[in-house]
VEXTIRO-622000 format. One record per residue (C-alpha): residue number from 1; residue in one letter; chain; x, y, z. Coordinates in nm, 3 decimals, always signed. Layout:
! VEXTIRO-622000
> k | r | c | c1 | c2 | c3
> NUM | A | A | X | Y | Z
...
//
This chain:
! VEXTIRO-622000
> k | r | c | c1 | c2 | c3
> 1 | X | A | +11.411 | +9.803 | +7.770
> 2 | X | A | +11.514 | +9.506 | +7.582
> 3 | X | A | +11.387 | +9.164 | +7.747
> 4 | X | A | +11.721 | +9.020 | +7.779
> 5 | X | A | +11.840 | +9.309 | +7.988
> 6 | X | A | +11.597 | +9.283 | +8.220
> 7 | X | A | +11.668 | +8.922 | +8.293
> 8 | X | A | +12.027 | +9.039 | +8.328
> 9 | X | A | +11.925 | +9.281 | +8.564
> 10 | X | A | +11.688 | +9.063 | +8.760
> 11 | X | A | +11.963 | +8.803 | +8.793
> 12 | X | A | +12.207 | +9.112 | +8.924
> 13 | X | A | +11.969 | +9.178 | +9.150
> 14 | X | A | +11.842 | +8.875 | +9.295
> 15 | X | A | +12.254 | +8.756 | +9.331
> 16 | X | A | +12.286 | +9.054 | +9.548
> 17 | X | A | +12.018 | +9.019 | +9.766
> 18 | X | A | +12.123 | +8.643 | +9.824
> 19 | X | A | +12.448 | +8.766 | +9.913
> 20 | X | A | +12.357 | +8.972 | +10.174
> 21 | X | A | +12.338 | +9.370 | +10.014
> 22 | X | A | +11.987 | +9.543 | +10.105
> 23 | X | A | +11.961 | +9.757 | +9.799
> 24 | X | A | +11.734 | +9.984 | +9.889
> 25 | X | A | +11.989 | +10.071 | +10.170
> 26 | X | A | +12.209 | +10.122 | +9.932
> 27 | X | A | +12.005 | +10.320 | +9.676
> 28 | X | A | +11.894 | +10.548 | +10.014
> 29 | X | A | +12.262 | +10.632 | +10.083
> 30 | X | A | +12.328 | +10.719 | +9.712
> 31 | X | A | +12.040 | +10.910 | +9.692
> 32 | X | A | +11.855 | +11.065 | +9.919
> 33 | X | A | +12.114 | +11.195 | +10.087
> 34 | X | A | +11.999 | +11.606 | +10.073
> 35 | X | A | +12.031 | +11.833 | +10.371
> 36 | X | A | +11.655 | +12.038 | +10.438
> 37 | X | A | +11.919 | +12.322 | +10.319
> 38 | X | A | +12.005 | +12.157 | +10.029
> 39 | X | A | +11.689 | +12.086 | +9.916
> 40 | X | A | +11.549 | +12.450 | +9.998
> 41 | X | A | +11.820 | +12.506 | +9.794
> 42 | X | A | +11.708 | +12.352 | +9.519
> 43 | X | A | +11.394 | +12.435 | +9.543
> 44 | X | A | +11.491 | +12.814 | +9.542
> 45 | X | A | +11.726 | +12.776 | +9.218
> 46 | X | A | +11.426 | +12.580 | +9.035
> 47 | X | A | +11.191 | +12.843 | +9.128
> 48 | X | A | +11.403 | +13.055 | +8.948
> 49 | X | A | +11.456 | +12.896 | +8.591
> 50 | X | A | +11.419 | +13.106 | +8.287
> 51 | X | A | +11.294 | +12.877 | +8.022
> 52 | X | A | +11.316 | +12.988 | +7.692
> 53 | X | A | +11.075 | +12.787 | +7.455
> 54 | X | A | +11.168 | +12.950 | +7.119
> 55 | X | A | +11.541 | +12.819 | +7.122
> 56 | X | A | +11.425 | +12.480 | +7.362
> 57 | X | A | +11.635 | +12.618 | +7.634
> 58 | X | A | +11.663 | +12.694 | +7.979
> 59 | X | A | +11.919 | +12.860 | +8.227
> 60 | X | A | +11.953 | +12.959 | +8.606
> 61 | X | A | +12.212 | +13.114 | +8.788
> 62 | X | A | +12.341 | +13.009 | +9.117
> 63 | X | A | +12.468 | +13.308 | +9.322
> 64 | X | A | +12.724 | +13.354 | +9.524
> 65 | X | A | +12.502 | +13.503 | +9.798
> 66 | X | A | +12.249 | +13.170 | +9.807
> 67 | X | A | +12.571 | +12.928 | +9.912
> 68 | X | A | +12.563 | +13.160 | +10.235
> 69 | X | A | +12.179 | +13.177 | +10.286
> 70 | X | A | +12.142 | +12.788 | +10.214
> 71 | X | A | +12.464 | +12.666 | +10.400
> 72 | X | A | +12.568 | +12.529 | +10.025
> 73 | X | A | +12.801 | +12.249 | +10.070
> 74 | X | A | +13.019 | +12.041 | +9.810
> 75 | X | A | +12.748 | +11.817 | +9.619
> 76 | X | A | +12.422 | +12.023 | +9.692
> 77 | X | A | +12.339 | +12.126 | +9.366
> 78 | X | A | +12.424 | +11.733 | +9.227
> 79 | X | A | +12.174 | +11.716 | +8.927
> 80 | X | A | +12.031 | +12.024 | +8.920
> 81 | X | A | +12.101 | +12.050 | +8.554
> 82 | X | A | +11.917 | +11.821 | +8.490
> 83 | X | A | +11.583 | +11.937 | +8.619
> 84 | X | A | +11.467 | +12.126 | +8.319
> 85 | X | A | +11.531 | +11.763 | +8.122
> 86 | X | A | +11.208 | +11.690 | +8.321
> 87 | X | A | +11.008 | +11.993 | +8.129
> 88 | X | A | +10.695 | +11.875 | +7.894
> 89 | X | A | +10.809 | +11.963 | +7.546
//
């Protein structure tokens, strides 16, 4: 990260905390936010990836049946897309 953007960002920061925000409140409330549900959830569907190293890809499905076992709500499977992203190359 360039050096000028993280005075920029220090500066951000600091002029919120001076002005009252708590931003790890607000980071909490953004996110970590996940049900025990949702994050069974998750864990269930990540469990279940299919990873297919020849072509660098992955793929799960998300079933109809799991939003009724896992009480799936609007927003529980936020970022899930992302999780093979984390996989060691």
């Amino acid at each position: 990260m360039p050096t000028l953007l993280i005075q920029k960002y220090s500066l951000l920061s600091v002029n919120y905390s001076q002005r009252g925000f708590d931003k790890d409140k607000i980071y909490r409330n953004v996110y970590n936010n996940y049900s025990a549900w949702a994050i069974r959830f998750r864990g269930y569907d990540v469990s279940k990836l299919n990873v297919l190293d020849d072509f660098h890809a992955s793929y799960f499905a998300i079933l109809e049946k799991m939003w009724i076992i896992f009480h799936f709500t609007k927003g529980d499977a936020g970022g899930l897309v992302n999780e093979p992203l984390k996989l060691k190359e």
